[in-house]
Structure formats: C-alpha cells, structure tokens
N, C-alpha and C positions, 0 to 999 in steps of 0.2 A: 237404126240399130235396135234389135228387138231385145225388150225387158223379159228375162226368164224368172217365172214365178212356179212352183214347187207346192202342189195343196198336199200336206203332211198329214199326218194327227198319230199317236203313239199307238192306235191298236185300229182294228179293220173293224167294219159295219158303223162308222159312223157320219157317211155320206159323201167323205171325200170325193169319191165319181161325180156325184150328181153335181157337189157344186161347182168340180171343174167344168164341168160340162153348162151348167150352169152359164157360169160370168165369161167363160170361153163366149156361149152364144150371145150373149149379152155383147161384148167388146165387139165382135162380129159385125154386130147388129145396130154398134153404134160405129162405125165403117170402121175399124180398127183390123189389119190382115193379123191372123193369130194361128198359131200351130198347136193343136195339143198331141200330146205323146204318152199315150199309156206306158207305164213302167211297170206294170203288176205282172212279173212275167210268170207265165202259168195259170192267171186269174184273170183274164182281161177282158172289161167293161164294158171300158169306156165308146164303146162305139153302140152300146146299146145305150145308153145314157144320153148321146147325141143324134139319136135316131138311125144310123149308121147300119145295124147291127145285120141287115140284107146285100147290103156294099161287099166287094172284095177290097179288104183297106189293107194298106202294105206293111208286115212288122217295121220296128225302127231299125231294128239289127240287118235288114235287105240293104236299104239305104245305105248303113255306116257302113257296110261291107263295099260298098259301089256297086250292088248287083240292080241296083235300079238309082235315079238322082232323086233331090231333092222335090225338082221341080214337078214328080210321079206323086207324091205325096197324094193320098185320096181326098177330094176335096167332095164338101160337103153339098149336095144337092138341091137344100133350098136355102141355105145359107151363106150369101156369096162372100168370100175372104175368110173364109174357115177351111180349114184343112187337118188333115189328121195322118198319125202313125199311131199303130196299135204293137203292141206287146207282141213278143215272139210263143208259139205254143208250145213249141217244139224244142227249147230251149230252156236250160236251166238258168235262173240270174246270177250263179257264179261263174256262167261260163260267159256272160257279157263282159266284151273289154272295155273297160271304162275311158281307157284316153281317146279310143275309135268312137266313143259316146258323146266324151267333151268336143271333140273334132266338128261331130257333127251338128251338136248345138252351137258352137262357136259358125259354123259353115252356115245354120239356117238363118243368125241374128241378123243378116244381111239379107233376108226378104219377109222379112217380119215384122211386128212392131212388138207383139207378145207371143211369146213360148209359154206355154202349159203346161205343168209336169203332173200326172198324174199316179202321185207316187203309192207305193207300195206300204202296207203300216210298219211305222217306225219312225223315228222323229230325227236321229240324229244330229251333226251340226248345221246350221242353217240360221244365218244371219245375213241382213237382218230378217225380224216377223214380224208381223202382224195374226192376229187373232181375229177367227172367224167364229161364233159362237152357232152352230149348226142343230138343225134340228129340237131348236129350245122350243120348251113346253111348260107355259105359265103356272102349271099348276101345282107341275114339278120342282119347279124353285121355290113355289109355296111352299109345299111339303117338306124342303129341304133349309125353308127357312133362310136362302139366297137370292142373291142378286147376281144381274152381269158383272155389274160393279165387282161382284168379291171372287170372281171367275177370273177376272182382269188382274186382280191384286195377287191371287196365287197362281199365276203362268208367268206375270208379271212383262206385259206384252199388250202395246196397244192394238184398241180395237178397230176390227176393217167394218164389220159389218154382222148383224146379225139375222139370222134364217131360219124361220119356223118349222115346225115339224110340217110336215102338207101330205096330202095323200096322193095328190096332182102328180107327184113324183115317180111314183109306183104306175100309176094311171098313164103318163105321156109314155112312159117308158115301155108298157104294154101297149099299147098303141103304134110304139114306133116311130112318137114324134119326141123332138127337143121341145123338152119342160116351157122353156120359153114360147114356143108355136103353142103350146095345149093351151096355156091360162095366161094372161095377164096380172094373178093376184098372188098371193103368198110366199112361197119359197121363189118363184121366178119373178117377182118385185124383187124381194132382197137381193137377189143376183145381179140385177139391172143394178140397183143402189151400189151393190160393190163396185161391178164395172165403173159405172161413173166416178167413183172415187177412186179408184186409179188411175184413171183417166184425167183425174186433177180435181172433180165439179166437187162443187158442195154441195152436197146430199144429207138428212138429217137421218139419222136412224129411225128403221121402221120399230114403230108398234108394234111389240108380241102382246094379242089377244087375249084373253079367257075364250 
C-alpha cells in the first residue's frame, strides 16, 4: 500500500517541482515503485523537471475519467519504477472532481509504494508534515542573522531534510535530464538523503556550504 506524500509550500517559485521530481527519482532509484502526479493544473512541470518534457504523458484527469487505466500511466524511460501523470491543460482546477481524484489515488495505493503530489502553491490542511528547507543559501541566513533551527521553530514542524540552492537544477533540466542523472552532488544528494529517510535509513543532514 503506497504512502502518498503532497510537496506543498504557501506560494510558487520555490522549487517544489524540482524536489518532487527530485526524491521521486531518488525512491526510484533506490528500487522503490513511485507515481508522481502533477497537480498544477494550467502550469504544469513537472515532466520537465523529470526529464519527461519530449514524452506524451497522460493528464490525471484522462485516467480518473476511465478514458485510459492506471496501468497507461507514462513511465519514465531511464528510470525503471517511475511513472508519471501530468496535469490537465485544458482544464480549469475548479472543474476537477475531487472524489473522482481521491478514487484515483486510493485505486493507484495498490501498485505503488509512493505517490507524489506535486501540488499547486498553497498550503492548506495537511497532516501530518514534515519540513523541507529548500534552496537554502548560507549566506542568506548570515544576513538574516538565522538558523535552520529558527526556521524549524516558526513553522513549528520537524525537519525532513535540507537542499541547497544548486544551478545543476536549471542545467539538468535544460538538458532534459533528471537532476539526479546530471550530478551526483548538491541539491540531488539532498534528495537521495530525503529518499533514504523516508525510506526509514539514517542519514545525517547535509552540509549547506559557503
């Protein structure tokens, strides 16, 4: 039965995609079967982000309709146990039926181990969390005279992991590969570290730089 996990954050550009796409490839890659499902409907990414973006990959709303199965889901071509639904274009997110949505993630928990929501900005309810400190930039908490620690204290939510700013991100992504295939170092380390800690391992937190 697959665990569905939801990367939120209260407003847009702050990396959500990449690090779904991220620890998605990560769990993959550590043989985990994983579904991610873009939800940004009208804005949708995440198939650029997982190298995808030349694929015809199937909206979610095709699926929850019945007009194609589960089992059509586009799967990723150098990443075996990765699979993806992407976000409707043509589509407004108020016209998504949401029970026809829970239907469908309750339908996929059964050939998965993780679901990936690759949600939309806004935060709503969502328990429990975990806290991913994204795109941190050491010299920005200098200047701001913080810590993770006091990032931690006012969302008040333990930490999953955290993820440097990296340019490798930008760079895979024009390229057309999964961050994780470009580099083995920065922002797709911290993803691996996340993966593994859901996954149960103990992993120590990465190092943010100067």
């Amino acid at each position: 039965m697959a665990q569905v996990l939801a990367v939120i954050s209260g407003k847009g550009g702050t990396g959500k995609t990449s690090l779904c796409a991220g620890v998605a490839s990560c769990l993959a890659m550590e043989g985990q079967r994983v579904l991610c499902v873009d939800l940004d409907v009208g804005l949708r990414n995440l198939d650029i982000a997982l190298g995808m973006a030349d694929m015809a990959v199937l909206p979610f709303t095709s699926v929850m309709r019945g007009e194609y199965s589960l089992q059509q889901a586009s799967q990723h071509p150098t990443i075996g146990n990765l699979s993806m639904l992407t976000a409707p274009v043509t589509e407004s997110a108020e016209a998504v039926d949401t029970e026809a949505f829970e239907r469908l993630i309750t339908q996929a928990r059964d050939g998965f181990d993780w679901i990936l929501l690759d949600a939309p900005a806004g935060v709503g309810r969502q328990i429990p969390a975990r806290l991913v400190v994204n795109r941190a930039v050491p010299k920005l908490f200098a200047c701001m005279r913080s810590t993770v620690d006091d990032v931690m204290d006012g969302v008040g939510l333990p930490l999953l992991g955290v993820v440097p700013d990296d340019a490798s991100v930008t760079l895979a992504a024009a390229e057309g590969k999964p961050l994780v295939q470009y580099t083995y170092h920065g922002a797709a380390l911290a993803c691996l570290h996340i993966a593994k800690r859901l996954c149960g391992q103990r992993v120590p937190l990465m190092k943010i730089t100067r």
